[in-house]
C-alpha positions as CSV (number, residue, x, y, z in Angstrom):
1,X,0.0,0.0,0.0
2,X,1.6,3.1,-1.3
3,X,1.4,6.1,1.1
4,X,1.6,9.9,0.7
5,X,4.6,11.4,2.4
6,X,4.6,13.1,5.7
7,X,4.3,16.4,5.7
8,X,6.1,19.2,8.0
9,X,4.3,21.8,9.7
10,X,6.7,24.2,7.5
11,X,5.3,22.5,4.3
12,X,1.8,22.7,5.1
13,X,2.7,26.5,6.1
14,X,3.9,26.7,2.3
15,X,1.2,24.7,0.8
16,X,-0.8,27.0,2.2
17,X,0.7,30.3,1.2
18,X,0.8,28.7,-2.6
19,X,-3.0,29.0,-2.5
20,X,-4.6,31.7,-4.4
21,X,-4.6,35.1,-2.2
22,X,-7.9,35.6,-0.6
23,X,-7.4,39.5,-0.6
24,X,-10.5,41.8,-0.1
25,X,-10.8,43.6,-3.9
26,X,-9.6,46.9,-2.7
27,X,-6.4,45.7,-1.0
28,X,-3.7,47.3,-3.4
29,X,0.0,47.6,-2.6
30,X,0.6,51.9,-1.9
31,X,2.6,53.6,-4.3
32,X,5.0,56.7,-4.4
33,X,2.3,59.4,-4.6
34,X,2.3,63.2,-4.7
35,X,1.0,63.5,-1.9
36,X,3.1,61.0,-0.3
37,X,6.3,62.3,-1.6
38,X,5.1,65.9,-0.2
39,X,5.0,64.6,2.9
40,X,8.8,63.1,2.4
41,X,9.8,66.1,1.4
42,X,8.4,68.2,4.4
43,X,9.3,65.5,6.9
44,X,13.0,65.2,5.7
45,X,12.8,69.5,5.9
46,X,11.8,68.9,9.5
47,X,13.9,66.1,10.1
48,X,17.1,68.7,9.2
49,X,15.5,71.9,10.9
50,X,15.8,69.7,14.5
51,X,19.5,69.1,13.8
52,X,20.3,72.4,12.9
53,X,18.7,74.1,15.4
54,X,20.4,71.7,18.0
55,X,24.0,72.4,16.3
56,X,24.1,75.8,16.6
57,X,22.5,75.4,20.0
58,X,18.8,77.9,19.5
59,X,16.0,77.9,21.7
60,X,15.3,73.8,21.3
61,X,18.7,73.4,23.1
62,X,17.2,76.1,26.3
63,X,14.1,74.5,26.0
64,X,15.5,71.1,26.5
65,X,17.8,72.3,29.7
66,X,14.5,74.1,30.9
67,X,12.5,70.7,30.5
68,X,15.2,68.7,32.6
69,X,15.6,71.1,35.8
70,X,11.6,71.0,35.7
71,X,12.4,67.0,36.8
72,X,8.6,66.0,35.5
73,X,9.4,62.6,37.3
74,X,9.3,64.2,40.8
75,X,6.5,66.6,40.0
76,X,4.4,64.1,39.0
77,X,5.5,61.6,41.0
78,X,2.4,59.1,41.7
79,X,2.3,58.4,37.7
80,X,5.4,57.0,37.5
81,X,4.6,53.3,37.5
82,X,2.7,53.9,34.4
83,X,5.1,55.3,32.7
84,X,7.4,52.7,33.5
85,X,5.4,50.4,31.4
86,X,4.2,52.6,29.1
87,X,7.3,53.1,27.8
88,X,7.8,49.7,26.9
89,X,5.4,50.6,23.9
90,X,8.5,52.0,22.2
91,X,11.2,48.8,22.9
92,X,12.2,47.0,19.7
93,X,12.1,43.5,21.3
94,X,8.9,43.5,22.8
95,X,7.0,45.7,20.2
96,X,8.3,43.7,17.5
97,X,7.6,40.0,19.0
98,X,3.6,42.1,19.3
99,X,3.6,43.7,15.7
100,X,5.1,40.4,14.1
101,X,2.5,38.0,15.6
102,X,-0.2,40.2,14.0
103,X,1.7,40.4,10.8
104,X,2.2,37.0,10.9
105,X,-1.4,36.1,10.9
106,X,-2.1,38.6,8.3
107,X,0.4,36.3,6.0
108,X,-1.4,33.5,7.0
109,X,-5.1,34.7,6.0
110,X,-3.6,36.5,2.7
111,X,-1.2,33.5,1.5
112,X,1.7,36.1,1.6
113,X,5.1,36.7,3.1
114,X,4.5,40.7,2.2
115,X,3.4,42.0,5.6
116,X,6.2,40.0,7.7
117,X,8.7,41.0,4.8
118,X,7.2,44.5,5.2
119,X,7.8,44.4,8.5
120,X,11.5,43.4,8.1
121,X,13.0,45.9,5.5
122,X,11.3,48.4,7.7
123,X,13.2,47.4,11.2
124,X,16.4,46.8,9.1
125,X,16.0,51.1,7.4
126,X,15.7,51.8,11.4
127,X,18.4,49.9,12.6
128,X,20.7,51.9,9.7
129,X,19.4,55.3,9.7
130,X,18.7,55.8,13.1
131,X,21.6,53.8,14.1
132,X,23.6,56.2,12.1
133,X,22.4,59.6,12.9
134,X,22.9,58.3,17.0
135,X,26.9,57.3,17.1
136,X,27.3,60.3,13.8
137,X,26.3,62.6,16.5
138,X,27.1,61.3,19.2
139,X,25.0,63.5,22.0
140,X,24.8,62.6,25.7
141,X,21.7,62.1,27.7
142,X,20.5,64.7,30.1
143,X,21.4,62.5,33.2
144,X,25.0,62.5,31.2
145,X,25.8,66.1,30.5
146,X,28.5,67.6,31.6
147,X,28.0,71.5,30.7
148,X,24.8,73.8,31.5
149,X,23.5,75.5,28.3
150,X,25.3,73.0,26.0
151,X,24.0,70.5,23.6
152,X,26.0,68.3,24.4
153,X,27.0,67.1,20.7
154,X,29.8,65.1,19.9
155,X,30.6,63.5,23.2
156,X,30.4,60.2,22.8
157,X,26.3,59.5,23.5
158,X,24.2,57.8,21.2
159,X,20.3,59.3,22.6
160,X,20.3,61.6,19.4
161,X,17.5,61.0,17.9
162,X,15.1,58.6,20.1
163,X,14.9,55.5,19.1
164,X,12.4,54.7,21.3
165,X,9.9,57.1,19.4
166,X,11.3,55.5,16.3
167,X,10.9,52.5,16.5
168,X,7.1,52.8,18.0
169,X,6.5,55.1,15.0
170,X,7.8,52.0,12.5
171,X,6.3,49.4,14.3
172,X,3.1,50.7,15.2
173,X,2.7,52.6,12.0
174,X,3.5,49.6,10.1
175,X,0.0,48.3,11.1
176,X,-1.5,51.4,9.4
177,X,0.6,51.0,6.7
178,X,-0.8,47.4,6.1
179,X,-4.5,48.5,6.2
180,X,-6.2,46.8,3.9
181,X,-9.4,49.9,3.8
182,X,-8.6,53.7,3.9
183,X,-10.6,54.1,7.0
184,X,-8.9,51.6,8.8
185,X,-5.6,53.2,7.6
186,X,-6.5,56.9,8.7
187,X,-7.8,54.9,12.3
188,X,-4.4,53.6,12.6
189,X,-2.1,55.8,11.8
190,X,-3.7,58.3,14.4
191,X,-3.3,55.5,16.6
192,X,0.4,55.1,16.0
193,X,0.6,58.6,15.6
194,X,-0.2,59.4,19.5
195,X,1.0,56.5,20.9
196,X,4.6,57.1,19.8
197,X,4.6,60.4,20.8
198,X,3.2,59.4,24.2
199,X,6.2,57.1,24.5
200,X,8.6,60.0,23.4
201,X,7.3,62.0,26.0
202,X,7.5,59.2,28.5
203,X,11.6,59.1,27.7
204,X,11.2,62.9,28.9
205,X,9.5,62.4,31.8
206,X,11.8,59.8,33.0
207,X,14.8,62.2,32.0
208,X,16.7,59.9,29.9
209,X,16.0,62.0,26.7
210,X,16.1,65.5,25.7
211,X,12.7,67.2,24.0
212,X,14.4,67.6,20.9
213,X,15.6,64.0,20.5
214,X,12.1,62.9,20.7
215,X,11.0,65.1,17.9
216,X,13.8,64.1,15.5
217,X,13.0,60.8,16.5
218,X,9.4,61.0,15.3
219,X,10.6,62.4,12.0
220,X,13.4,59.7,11.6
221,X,10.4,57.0,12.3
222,X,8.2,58.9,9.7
223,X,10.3,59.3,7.2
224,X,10.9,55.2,6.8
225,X,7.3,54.8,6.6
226,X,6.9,57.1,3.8
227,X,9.6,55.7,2.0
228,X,8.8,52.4,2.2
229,X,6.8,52.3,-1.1
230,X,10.0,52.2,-2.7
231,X,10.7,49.1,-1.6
232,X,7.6,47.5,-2.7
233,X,9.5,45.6,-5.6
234,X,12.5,44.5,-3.7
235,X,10.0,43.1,-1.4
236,X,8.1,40.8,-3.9
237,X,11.2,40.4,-5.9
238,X,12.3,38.8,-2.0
239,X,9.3,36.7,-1.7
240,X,9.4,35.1,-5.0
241,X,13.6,34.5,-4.6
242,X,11.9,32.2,-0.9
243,X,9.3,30.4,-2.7
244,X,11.9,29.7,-5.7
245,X,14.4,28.5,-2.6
246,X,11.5,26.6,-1.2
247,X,11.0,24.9,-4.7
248,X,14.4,24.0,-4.9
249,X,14.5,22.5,-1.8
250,X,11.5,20.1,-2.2
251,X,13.0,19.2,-5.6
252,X,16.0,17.8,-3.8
253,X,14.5,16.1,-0.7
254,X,12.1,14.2,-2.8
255,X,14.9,12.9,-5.5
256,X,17.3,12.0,-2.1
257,X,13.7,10.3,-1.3
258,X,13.3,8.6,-4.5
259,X,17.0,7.3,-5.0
260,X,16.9,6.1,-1.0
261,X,14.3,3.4,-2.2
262,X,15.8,0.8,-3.5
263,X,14.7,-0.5,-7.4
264,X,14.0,-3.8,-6.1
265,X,12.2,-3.5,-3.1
266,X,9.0,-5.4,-2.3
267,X,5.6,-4.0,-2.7
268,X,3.5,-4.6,0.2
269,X,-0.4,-5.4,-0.5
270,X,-3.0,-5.8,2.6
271,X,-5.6,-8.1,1.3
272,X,-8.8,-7.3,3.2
273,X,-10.0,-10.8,5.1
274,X,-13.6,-11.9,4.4
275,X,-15.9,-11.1,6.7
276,X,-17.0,-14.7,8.2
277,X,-13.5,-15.8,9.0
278,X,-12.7,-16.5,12.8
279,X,-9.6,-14.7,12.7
280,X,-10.9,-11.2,11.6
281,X,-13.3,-11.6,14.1
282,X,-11.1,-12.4,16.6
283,X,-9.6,-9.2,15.4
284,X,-6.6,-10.5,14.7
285,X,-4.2,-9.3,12.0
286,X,-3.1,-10.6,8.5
287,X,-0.1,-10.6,7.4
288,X,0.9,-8.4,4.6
289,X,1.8,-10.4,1.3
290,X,5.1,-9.9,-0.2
291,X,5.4,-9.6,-4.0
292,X,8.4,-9.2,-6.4
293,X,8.3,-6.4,-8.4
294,X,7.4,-5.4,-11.8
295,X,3.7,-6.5,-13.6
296,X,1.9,-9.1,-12.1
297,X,-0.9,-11.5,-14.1
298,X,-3.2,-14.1,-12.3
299,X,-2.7,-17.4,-12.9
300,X,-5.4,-18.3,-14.3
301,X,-4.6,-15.7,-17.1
302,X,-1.3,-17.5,-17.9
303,X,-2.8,-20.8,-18.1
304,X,-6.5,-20.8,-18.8
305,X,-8.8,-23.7,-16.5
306,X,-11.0,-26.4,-18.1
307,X,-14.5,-26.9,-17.2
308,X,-12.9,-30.4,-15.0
309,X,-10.7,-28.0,-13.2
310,X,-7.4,-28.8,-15.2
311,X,-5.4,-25.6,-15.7
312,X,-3.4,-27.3,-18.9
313,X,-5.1,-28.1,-22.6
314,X,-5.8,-32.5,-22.9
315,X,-2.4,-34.4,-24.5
316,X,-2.7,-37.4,-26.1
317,X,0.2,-38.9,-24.7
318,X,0.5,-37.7,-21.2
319,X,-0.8,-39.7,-18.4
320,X,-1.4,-38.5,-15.2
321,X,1.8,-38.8,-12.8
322,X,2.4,-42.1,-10.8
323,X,-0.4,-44.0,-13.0
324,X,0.2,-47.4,-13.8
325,X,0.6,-46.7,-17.3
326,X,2.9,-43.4,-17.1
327,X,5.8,-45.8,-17.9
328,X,6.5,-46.3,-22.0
329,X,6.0,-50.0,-23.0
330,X,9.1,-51.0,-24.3
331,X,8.9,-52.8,-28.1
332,X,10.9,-55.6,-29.2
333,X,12.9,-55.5,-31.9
């Protein structure tokens, strides 16, 4: 009896994702718009205002000393517990594991890697950018400055912009940006919207950033979001180059299947037992029947049975074996 192979839990993942997509009609990929390119524009105008006005050390740089000898974590005291774990909103670890599980369902429901893939380039353009602009600059903290009035730039720190702001504006917005109706996008993205900047203000409360880091951390996290169109075709041009791996990969394990099997091996065939026999209904088993291989015809095709039960055509001159007269009577000469 020839059985199917076993499958793995990551093969029926794949079988499943090679399934026709079960998208809603007016899920479409987004797409470097005017508007959306506007707001690039404005965001990246922004995003160099904050480090210019923090270089030549303006009003954001007073403003930030101004916010830190207020101490908002002693004048509001009683709500620090909340922002304790409020601010854990904004941590890539935890905030990821969160996003990715919802993601990852998404995938499941549309038969495609492109949210989880989504999801990845974005975290890898924060880890670089962000990343970049923080040990570039290199400012310290406020709990870490060393001179009143300064901005502290070029010391060393790496708080410059927030990363957490940034990352809960990517991984948050992210959702939004996976919407699959205009409404629920808008929804979302004033979700996101508020609830990174509550977590950017939560880094000020607790006095580990400055005002201004958190606002050139919203921009930084902003600014990957709107890009991210851009990297819509390296994204399917990823998820085809995984299925193609994933073909590949099946195409081997089933040939190292094939060639394991050896050309000769036995066929096993379970003959089902008639149901009056005492053995079947003392439930006990039969055992399987071993046959060589290669094309098989009954018997009683090769040599075809008489009416007197005699499976070979009548001879003239054979006798039945051990008959009196089997044995040739010998002539004289």
């Amino acid at each position: 009896m020839r059985t199917e192979p076993k499958l793995t839990r990551l093969d029926r993942v794949f079988a499943r994702l090679d399934r026709e997509p079960e998208r809603p009609a007016h899920l479409d990929v987004p797409k470097m718009s005017r508007h959306r390119i506007v707001l690039l524009a404005a965001t990246l105008a922004f995003y160099g205002a904050i480090v210019w006005a923090v270089i030549i050390t303006s009003w954001l740089v007073r403003l930030d000393w101004q916010v830190m000898f207020f101490r908002p974590y002693q004048q509001w005291s009683e709500i620090h517990w909340f922002v304790d774990y409020y601010v854990v909103l904004g941590q890539r670890g935890p905030t990821a594991v969160m996003v990715a599980a919802w993601l990852g369902w998404r995938s499941w429901r549309q038969h495609t890697l492109r949210p989880l893939l989504a999801l990845g380039v974005s975290l890898l353009l924060l880890n670089i950018t962000v990343g970049a602009a923080k040990y570039g600059m290199g400012r310290l903290g406020p709990h870490y400055a060393t001179v009143i009035g300064s901005n502290e730039m070029w010391r060393g720190g790496d708080i410059f912009p927030s990363g957490h702001t940034a990352n809960a504006v990517v991984t948050w917005g992210i959702l939004a940006y996976m919407a699959s109706t205009p409404r629920a996008r808008r929804w979302l993205s004033a979700v996101s919207a508020v609830t990174s900047l509550g977590v950017g203000m939560a880094t000020v409360y607790l006095g580990t950033h400055w005002l201004s880091d958190v606002l050139l951390g919203w921009a930084a996290g902003l600014l990957i979001l709107l890009a991210l169109p851009w990297f819509e075709p390296l994204i399917a041009r990823s998820e085809a180059r995984i299925f193609d791996l994933r073909d590949r990969v099946r195409a081997r394990r089933s040939r190292t299947a094939s060639a394991a099997v050896p050309v000769g091996a036995p066929h096993v065939v379970v003959t089902p037992l008639p149901a009056d026999r005492d053995d079947v209904a003392a439930g006990s088993p039969r055992a399987p029947v071993y046959l060589a291989p290669g094309p098989h015809t009954a018997r009683s095709e090769r040599t075809p049975t008489s009416p007197t039960g005699s499976r070979r055509p009548p001879h003239a001159e054979r006798h039945p074996r051990g008959s009196a007269s089997s044995a040739r009577p010998l002539t004289g000469g």
